[in-house]
C-alpha positions, 0 to 999 in steps of 0.5 A, a space after each residue: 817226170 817233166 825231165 823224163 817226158 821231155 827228153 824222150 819226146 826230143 829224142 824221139 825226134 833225133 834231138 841231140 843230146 847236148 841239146 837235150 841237156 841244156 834244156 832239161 838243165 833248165 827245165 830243172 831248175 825253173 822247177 826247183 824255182 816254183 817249187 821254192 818260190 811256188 807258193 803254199 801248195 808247192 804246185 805248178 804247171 808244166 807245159 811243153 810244145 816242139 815244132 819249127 826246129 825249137 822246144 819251147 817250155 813254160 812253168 807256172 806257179 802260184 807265188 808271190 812273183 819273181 825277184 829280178 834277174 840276177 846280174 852275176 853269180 853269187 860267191 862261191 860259198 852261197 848256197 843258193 841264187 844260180 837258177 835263173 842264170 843258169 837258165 839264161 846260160 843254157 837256153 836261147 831265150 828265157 822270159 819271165 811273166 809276173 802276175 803279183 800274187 798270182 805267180 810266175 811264168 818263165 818261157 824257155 826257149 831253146 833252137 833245136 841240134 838235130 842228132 845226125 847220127 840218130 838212125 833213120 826212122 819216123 819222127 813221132 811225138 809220144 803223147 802223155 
């Protein structure tokens, strides 16, 4: 729902689509982290603000904190631990807030490509 809801809010503003992309590609994986590492209830809290030519999202669990940043990918053959640098590939700024046993936050932050061939029309935000 946070992918669908988000790539049309951009759209609807003639946001590229390579743009768009990058940014659900890490909103999917910030996610996928809370989700994992969210705490027992697998709940966390998405919100998103678009203004001044950049997407700014933040995701927030209730787990235990965020290990540190990873300073490479992991070998091939491990399943899992290229999230947060997939993040930082695709974004523009990535942020993390650590409340020890109250959560994480991770601030995405990504300047806006504006679609030059979109067709004219009004730039409206849907509200949900």
């Amino acid at each position: 729902m946070v992918r669908r809801v988000l790539g049309d809010a951009m759209r609807s503003l003639s946001v590229s689509e390579g743009c768009i992309s990058d940014m659900l590609l890490a909103v999917s994986e910030a996610c996928s982290n809370a989700v994992r590492h969210g705490g027992p209830a697998n709940r966390y809290e998405v919100s998103a603000a678009i203004g001044f030519g950049r997407c700014d999202v933040r995701i927030a669990d209730s787990g235990d904190g965020l290990p540190s940043m990873p300073l490479h990918f992991p070998p091939a053959e491990t399943e899992n631990g290229r999230g947060l640098l997939i993040m930082r590939s695709v974004v523009d700024e990535i942020s993390f807030g650590v409340t020890p046993g109250r959560g994480t936050t991770v601030h995405l932050r990504k300047l806006l490509a504006w679609d030059d061939e979109a067709p004219t029309r009004p730039r409206q935000l849907a509200a949900v």
